[in-house]
N, C-alpha and C positions, 0 to 999 in steps of 0.2 A: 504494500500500500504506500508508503513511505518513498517506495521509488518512484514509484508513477505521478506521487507531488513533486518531486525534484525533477522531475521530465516535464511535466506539465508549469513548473517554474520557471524553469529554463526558456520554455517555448515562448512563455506570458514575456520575458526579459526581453530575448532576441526583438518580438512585435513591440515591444515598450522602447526597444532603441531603434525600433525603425519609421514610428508614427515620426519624430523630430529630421530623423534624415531627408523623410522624404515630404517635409514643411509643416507637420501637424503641431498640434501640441497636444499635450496631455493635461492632466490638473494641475502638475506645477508650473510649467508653463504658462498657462490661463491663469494661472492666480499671478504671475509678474505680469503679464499682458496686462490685466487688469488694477495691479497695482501702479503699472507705470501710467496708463491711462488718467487714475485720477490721483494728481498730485498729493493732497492732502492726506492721502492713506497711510494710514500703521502697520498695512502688513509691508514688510520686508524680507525679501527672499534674496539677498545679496548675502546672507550669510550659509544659505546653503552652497551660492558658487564660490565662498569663499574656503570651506571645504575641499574643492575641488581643485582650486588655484587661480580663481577668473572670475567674474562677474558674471551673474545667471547669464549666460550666454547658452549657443551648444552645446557644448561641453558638461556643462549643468544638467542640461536639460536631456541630456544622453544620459549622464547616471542616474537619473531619477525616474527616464522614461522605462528606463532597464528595471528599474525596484518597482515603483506600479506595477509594471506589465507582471514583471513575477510575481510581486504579492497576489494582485487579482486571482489571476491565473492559479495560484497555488491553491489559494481560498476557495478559488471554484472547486476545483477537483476536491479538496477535501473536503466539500459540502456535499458531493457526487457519493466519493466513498464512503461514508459513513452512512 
């Protein structure tokens, strides 16, 4: 069971780093979109690209699109499994 989440995580990752490659975004993404949008906002997502080494940019938004995709994806399956 346990393997077929880490397959099914995996897969969630790969599609989570490929929604940014190929221009999408995902929810962290959408929440800097939306943060940069309106000036006045409190969320601040510069310190997850700072993590990374860069300003929520790509790069950001590739490791994070990668964790989504697997959380979801893993989530599912083990909502499946059980």
């Amino acid at each position: 069971m346990w393997r077929r989440i880490a397959i099914a995580g995996l897969i969630g990752a790969v599609g989570g780093v490929l929604v940014p490659l190929l221009g999408g975004r995902l929810m962290g993404g959408s929440l800097d979109l939306l943060a940069r949008i309106f000036p006045g906002s409190h969320l601040w997502l510069r310190q997850l690209g700072a993590a990374v080494g860069v300003d929520f940019g790509i790069a950001t938004q590739l490791v994070t699109g990668g964790v989504e995709g697997a959380l979801f994806r893993a989530r599912d399956r083990l909502n499946i499994a059980t």
